[in-house]
LUMVO-186018 format. One line per field, with one value per residue (C-alpha): x, z, y; residue in one letter; residue number from 1. Coordinates in Angstrom, 1 decimal. Example, Ala and Ser with C-alpha at 12.3 -4.5 7.8 and 13.67 -1.06 7.14 Angstrom:
c1: 12.3, 13.7
c3: 7.8, 7.1
c2: -4.5, -1.1
type: A, S
seq: 1, 2
//
This chain:
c1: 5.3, 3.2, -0.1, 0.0, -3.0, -6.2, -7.6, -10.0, -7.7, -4.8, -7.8, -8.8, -6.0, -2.9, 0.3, 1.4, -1.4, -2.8, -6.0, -5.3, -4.3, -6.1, -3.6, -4.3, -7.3, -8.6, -8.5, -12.3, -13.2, -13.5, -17.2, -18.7, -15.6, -15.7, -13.2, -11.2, -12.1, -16.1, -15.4, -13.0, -14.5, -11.9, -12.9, -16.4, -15.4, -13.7, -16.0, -18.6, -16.2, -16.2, -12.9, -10.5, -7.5, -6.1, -5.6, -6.6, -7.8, -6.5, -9.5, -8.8, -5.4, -6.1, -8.4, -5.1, -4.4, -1.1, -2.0, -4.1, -2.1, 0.4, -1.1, -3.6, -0.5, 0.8, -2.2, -2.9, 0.4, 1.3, -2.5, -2.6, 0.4, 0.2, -0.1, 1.1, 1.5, 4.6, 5.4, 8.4, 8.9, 8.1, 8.6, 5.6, 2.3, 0.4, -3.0, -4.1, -3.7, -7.2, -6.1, -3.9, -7.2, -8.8, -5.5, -5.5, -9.0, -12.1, -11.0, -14.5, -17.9, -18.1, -14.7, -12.2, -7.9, -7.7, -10.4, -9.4, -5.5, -5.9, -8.4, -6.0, -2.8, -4.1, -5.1, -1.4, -0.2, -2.1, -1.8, 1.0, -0.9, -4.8, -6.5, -8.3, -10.6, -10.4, -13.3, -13.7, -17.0, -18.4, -17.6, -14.1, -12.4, -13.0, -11.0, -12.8, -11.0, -11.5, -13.1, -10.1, -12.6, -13.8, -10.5, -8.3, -5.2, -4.4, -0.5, 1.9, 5.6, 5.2, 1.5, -1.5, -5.7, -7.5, -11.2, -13.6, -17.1, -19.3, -22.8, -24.8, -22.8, -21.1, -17.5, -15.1, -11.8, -9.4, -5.9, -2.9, -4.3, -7.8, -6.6, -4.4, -2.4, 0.8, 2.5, 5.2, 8.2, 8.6, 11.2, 12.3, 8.6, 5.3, 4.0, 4.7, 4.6, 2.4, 3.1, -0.2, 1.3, 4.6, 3.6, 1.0, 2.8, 3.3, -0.5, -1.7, 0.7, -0.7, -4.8, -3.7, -2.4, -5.0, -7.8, -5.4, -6.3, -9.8, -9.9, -8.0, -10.6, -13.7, -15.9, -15.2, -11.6, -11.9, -9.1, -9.5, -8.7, -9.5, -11.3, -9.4, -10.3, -8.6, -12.4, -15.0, -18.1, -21.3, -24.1, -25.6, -22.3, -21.5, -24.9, -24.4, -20.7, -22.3, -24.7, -22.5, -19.8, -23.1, -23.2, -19.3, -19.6, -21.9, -20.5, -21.7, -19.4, -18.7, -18.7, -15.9, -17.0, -15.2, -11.7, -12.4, -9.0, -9.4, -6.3, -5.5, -4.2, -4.2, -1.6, -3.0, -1.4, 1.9, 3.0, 2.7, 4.5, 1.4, 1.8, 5.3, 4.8, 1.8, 4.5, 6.9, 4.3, 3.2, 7.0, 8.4, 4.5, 5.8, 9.0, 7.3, 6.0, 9.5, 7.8, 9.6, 9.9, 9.0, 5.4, 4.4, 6.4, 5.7, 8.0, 11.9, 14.5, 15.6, 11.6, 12.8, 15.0, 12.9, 10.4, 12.8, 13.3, 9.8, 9.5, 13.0, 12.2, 8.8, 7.0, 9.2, 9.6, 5.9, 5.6, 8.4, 6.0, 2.8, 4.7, 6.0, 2.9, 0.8, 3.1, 3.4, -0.3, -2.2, -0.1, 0.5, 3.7, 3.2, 2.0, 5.0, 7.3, 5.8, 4.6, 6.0, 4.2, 5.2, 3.9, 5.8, 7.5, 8.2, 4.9, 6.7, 9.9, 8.9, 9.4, 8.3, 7.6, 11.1, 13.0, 10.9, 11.6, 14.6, 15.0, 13.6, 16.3, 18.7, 16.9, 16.8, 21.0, 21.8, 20.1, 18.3, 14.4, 12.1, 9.7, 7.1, 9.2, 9.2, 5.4, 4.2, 6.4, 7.3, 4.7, 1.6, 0.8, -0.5, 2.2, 2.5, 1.8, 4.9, 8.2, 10.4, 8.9, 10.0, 13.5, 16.1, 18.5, 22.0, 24.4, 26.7, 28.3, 30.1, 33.9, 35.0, 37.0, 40.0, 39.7, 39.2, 42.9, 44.8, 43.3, 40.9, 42.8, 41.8, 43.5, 46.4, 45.2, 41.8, 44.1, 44.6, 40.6, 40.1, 42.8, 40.9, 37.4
c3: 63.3, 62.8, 61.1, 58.2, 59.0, 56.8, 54.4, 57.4, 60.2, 58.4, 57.9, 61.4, 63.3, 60.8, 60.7, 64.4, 65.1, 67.6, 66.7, 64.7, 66.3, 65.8, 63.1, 60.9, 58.5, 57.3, 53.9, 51.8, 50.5, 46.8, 45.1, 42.2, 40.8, 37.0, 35.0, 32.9, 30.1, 30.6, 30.2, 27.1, 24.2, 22.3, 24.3, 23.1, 19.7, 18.9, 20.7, 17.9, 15.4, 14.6, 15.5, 15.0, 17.2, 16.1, 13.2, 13.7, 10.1, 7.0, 6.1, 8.9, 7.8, 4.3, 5.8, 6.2, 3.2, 3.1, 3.1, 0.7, -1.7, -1.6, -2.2, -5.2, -7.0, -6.7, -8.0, -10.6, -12.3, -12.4, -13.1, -16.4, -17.8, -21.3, -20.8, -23.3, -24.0, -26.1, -28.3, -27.4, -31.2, -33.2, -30.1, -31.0, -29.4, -29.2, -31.2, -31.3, -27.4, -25.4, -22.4, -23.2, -24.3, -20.6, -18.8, -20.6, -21.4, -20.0, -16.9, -16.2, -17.7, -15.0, -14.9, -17.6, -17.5, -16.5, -13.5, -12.5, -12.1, -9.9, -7.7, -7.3, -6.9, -4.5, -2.3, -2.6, -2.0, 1.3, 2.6, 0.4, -0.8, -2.9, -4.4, -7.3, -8.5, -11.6, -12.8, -15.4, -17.5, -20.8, -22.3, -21.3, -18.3, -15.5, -12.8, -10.0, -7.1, -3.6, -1.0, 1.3, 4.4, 3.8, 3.5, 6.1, 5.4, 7.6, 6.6, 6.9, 6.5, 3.0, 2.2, 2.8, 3.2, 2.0, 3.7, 1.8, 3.2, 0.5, 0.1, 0.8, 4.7, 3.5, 4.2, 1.4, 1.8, -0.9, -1.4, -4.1, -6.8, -6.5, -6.9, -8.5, -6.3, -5.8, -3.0, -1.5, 0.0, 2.8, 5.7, 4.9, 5.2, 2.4, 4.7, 3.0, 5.4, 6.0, 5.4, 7.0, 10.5, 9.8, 9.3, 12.1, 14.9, 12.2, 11.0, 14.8, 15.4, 12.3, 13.4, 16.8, 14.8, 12.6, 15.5, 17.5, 13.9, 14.4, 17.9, 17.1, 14.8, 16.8, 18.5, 15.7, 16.4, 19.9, 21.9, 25.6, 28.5, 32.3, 34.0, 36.3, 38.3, 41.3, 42.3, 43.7, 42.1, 43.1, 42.7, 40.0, 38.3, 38.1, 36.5, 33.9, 33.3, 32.5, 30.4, 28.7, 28.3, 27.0, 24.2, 23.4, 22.9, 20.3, 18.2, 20.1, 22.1, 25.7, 28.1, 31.2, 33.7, 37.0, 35.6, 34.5, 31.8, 30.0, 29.6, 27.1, 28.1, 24.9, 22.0, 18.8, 15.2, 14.7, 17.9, 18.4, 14.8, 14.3, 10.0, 10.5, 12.4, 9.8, 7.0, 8.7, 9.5, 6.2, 4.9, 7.1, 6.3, 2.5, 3.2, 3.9, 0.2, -0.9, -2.7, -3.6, -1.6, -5.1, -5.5, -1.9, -1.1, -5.1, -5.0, -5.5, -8.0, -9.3, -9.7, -13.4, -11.4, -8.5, -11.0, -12.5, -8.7, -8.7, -11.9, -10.3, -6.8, -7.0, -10.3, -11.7, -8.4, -8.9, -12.4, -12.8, -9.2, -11.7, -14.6, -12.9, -10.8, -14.2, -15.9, -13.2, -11.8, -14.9, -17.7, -18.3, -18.7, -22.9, -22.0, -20.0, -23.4, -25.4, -24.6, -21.5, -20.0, -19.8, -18.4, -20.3, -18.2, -21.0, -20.5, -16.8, -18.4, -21.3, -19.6, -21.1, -25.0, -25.2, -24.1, -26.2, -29.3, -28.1, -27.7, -30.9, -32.9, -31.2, -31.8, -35.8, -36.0, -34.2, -36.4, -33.8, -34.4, -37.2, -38.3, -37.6, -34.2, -32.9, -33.6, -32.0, -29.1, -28.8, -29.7, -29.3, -33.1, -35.7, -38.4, -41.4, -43.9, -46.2, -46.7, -45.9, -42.5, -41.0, -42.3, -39.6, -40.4, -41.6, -39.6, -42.6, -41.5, -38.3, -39.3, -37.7, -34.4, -36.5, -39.0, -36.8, -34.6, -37.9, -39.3, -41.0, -43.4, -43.8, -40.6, -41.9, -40.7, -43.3, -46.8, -47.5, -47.5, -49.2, -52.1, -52.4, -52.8
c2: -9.6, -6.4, -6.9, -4.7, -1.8, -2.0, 0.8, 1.9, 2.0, 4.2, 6.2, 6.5, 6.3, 7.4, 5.2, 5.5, 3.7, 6.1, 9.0, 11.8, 15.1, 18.3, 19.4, 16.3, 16.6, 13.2, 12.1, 13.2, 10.0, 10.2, 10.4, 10.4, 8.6, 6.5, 4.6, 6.6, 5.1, 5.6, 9.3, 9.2, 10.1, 7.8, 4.4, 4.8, 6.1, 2.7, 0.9, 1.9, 1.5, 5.6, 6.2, 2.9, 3.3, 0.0, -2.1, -5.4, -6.4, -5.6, -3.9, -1.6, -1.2, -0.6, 2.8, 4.4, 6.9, 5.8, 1.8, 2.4, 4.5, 2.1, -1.1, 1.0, 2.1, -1.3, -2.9, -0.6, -0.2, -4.1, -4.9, -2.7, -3.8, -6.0, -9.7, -12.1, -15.4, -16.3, -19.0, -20.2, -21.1, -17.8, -15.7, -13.9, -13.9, -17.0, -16.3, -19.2, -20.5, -19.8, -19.6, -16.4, -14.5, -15.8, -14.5, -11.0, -10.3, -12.1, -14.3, -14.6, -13.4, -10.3, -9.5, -8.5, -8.6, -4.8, -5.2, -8.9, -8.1, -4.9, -6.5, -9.4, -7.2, -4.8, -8.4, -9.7, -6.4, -5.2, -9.1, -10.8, -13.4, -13.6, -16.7, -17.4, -20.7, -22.2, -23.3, -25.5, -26.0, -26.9, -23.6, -23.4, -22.6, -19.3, -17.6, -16.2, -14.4, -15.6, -12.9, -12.8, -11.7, -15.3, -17.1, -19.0, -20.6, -23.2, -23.6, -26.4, -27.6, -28.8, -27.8, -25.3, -25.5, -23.2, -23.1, -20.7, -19.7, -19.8, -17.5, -20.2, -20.5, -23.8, -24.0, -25.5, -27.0, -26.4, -27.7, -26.1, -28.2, -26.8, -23.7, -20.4, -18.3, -15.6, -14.9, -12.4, -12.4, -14.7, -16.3, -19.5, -20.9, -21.0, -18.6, -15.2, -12.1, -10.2, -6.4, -5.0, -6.7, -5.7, -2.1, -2.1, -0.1, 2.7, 2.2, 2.8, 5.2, 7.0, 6.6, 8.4, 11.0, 11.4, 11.3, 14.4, 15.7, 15.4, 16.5, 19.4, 20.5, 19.4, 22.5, 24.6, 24.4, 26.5, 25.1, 23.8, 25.6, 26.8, 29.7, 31.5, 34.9, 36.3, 37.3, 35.4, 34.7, 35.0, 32.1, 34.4, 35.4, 32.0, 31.2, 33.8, 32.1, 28.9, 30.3, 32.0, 29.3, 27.0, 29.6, 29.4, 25.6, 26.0, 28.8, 31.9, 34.4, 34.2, 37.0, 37.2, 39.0, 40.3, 39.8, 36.6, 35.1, 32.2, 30.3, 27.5, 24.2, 22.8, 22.6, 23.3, 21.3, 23.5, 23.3, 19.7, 19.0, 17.5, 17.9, 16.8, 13.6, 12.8, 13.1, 10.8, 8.4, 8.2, 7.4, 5.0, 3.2, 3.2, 2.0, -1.5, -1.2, -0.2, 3.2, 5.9, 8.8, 10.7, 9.2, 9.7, 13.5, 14.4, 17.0, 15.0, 16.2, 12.7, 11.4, 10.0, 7.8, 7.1, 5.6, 3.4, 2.5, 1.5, -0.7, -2.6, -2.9, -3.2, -4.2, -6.2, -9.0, -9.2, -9.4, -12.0, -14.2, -13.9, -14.7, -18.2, -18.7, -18.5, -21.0, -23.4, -23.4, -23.1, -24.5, -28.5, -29.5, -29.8, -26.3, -25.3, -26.5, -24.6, -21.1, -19.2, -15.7, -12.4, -9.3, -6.7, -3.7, -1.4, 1.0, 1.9, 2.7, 4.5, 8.0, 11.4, 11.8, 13.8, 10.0, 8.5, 10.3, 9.7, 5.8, 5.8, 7.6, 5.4, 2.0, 2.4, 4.5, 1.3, -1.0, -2.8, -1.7, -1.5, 1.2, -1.2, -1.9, 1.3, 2.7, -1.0, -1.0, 2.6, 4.8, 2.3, 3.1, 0.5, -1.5, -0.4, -3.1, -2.7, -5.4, -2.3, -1.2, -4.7, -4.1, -2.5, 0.1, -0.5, 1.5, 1.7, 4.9, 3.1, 1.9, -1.5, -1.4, -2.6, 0.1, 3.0, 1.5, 1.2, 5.1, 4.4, 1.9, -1.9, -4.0, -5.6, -9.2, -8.2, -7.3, -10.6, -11.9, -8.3, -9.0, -12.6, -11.4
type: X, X, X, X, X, X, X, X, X, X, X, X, X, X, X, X, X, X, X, X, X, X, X, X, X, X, X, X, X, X, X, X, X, X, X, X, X, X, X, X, X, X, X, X, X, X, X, X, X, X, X, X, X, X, X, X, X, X, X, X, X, X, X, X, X, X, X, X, X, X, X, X, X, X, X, X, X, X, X, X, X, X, X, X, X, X, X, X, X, X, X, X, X, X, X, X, X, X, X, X, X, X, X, X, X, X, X, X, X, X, X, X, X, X, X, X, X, X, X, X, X, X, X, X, X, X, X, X, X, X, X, X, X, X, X, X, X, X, X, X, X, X, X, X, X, X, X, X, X, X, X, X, X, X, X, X, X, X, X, X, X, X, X, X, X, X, X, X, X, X, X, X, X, X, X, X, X, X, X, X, X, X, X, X, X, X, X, X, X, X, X, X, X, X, X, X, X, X, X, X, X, X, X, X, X, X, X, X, X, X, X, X, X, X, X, X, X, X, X, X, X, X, X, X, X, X, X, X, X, X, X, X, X, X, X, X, X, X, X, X, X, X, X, X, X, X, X, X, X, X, X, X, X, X, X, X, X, X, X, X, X, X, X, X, X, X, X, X, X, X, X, X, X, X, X, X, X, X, X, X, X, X, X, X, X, X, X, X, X, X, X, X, X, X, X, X, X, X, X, X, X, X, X, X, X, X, X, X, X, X, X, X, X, X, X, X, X, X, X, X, X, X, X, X, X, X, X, X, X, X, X, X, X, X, X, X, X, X, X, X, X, X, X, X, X, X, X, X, X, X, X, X, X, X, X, X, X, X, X, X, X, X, X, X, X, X, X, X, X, X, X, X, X, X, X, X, X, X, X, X, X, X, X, X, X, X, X, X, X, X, X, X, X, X, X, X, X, X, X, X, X, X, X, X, X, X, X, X, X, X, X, X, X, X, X, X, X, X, X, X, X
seq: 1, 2, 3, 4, 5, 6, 7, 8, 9, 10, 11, 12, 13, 14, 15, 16, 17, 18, 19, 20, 21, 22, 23, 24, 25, 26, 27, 28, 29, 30, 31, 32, 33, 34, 35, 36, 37, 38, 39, 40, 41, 42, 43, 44, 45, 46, 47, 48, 49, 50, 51, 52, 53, 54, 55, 56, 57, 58, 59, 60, 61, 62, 63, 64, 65, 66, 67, 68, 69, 70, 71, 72, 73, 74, 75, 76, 77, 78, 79, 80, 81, 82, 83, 84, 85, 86, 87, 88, 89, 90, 91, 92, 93, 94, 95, 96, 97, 98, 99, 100, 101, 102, 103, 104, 105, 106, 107, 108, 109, 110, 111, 112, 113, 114, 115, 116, 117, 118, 119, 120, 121, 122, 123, 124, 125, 126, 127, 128, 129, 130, 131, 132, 133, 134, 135, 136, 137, 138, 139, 140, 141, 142, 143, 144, 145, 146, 147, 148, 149, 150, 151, 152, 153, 154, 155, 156, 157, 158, 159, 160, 161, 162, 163, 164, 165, 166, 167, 168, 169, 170, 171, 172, 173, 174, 175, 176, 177, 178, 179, 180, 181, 182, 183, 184, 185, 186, 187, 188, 189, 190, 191, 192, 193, 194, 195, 196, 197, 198, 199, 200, 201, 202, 203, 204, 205, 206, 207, 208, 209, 210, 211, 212, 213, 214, 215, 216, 217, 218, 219, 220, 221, 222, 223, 224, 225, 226, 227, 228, 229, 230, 231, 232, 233, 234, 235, 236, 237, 238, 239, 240, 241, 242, 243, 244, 245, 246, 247, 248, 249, 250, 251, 252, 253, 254, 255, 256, 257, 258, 259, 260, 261, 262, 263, 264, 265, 266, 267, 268, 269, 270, 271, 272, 273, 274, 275, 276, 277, 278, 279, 280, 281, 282, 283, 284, 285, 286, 287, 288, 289, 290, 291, 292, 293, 294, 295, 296, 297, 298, 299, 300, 301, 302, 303, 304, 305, 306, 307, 308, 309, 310, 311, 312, 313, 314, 315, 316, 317, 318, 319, 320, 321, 322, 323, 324, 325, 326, 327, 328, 329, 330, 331, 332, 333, 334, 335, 336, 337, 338, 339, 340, 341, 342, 343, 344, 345, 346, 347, 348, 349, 350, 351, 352, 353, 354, 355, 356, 357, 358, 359, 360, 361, 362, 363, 364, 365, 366, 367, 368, 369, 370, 371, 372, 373, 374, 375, 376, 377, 378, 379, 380, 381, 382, 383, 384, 385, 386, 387, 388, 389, 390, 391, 392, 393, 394, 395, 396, 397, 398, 399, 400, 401, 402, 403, 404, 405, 406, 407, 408, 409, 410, 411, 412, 413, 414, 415, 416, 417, 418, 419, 420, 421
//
């Protein structure tokens, strides 16, 4: 069997085997050759962590307008909705329950309900689950969210750890009973997906696009290109050309000489649908997030119904996971019997002031809302303290179904409990 012929003798003697002719030129050995990647711009602009090319944290992720937009609208629409308490009994707000005034307004002495919830939405939004500690002490009981850049969950069939690295550099261990959490939708497992993963090859794909973006622009947006002449050029004229070019990098004007053309070799923003793949990026990123097409595009016909989309597809899951997780993590079970939680919805489907005056005229002709009714839950304005602002509306003017059938006149199977009375 023929030994296969080394690197230096192909380059000696060619594949016969035998010297090169006269006619054959040998191969220049390459020099002054790097890695590509030395000479990229893009290797070293991730390297220092200038440029991110990929998303391998969620804090990464969450860099990405889009990301962010999403998971900020998440957390700050469910996050500043009303929070009540109910007793079960008078299905009315519990005033008297502590722990209601800790879940909607002062969870812990920094924090109040309308900064506590976002900060803890947009976490369970970006990553699908956050944490908080209860904390119980002499004056009552505190919640204090969990840093999720110092979390690991170390799940299990039935069970989950929680180990939290404190300030101090001391690691804690805490188990479901130590602590208050929500989660999102998940596969048949405790461990909830993660959407920031899920989303990632449209995240990355989205960075490149943004650093083309960038590139594009760089050099005060002169494209790239090559020299080319059909002259040749002197030592000095070629001295002058690199002078000159040395002036057109930095913003002054370059001057061709002896028929020198410069042509561009690279493709600016239109013609790379640069603006269009950024815009289809940035949807199929919110389509993890289930939003609308109408509050990322802003310009849809049928954005009335595309917010009601939101409030069902993607407030309300949540709301109804806090409402349960609340009960069932915080609440005893004498608790549990006697007030439930709700985070009420209504302020996301109240609409423009026109449906709202509305909604109103048909609550009280129906005879199903108050005066006081509809300025609390309505309008946001204060009760009126009078007996006949907490009376509904008789709809007096409506004829029974059987009446309206029989013309107007009084159904027959009715005449004889009429002739009675």
């Amino acid at each position: 069997m023929r030994a296969v012929m080394t690197a230096e003798q192909y380059r000696r003697h060619g594949i016969a085997g035998s010297t090169p002719s006269v006619l054959t030129a040998e191969r220049p050995e390459p020099a002054n050759v790097t890695d590509g990647k030395m000479t990229d711009g893009r290797y070293w602009g991730e390297l220092a962590g200038l440029y991110p090319l990929s998303a391998a944290t969620a804090d990464e992720a969450a860099k990405v307008s889009a990301v962010n937009f999403c998971c900020s609208v998440i957390a700050e629409a469910i996050g500043s909705l009303p929070f009540d308490v109910i007793d079960i009994a008078t299905d009315k707000p519990a005033d008297d329950f502590i722990l209601a005034d800790l879940l909607s307004y002062a969870p812990n002495p920094l924090q109040v309900g309308s900064e506590f919830w976002p900060s803890m939405m947009f976490t369970a939004a970006l990553r699908n689950i956050a944490f908080a500690e209860p904390v119980a002490h002499a004056d009552g009981l505190e919640m204090w969210l969990l840093d999720p850049s110092r979390t690991h969950t170390d799940w299990h069939d039935r069970g989950f750890a929680v180990t939290y690295q404190g300030d101090n550099g001391h690691a804690r261990v805490l188990g479901p009973g130590d602590l208050f959490w929500i989660t999102g939708l998940s596969d048949s497992r405790l461990r909830p997906l993660t959407p920031w993963r899920m989303a990632r090859g449209s995240i990355e794909f989205a960075l490149a696009l943004e650093h083309q973006g960038r590139s594009s622009s760089q050099n005060s947006n002169r494209p790239g290109g090559v020299l080319e002449s059909d002259n040749e050029l002197g030592d000095a004229a070629f001295e002058r050309l690199k002078e000159s070019m040395r002036l057109w990098r930095n913003g002054g004007n370059a001057i061709l000489e002896q028929g020198l053309k410069y042509k561009v070799v690279q493709g600016d923003a239109r013609s790379s649908q640069l603006m269009e793949l950024i815009d289809q990026r940035t949807m199929e990123m919110a389509r993890y997030w289930r939003m609308p097409r109408s509050m990322i595009t802003g310009n849809s016909k049928n954005s009335e119904q595309e917010s009601g989309d939101f409030v069902k597809y993607v407030a309300r899951p949540w709301c109804r996971r806090i409402e349960q997780a609340v009960r069932a993590r915080l609440f005893t079970p004498e608790m549990r019997r006697r007030y439930k939680v709700k985070v009420n919805l209504d302020a996301l489907l109240r609409g423009d002031s026109a449906t709202q005056a509305r909604n109103a005229v048909l609550y009280r002709t129906a005879g199903s809302h108050s005066i006081n009714d509809v300025r609390t839950k309505i309008h946001s304005l204060p009760r009126i303290d009078e007996p006949w602002a907490d009376d509904v509306r008789e709809p007096l003017n409506s004829n029974r179904a059987a009446d309206t059938m029989s013309g107007g006149e009084t159904a027959p199977q009715d005449k004889d409990t009429a002739t009675d009375d």
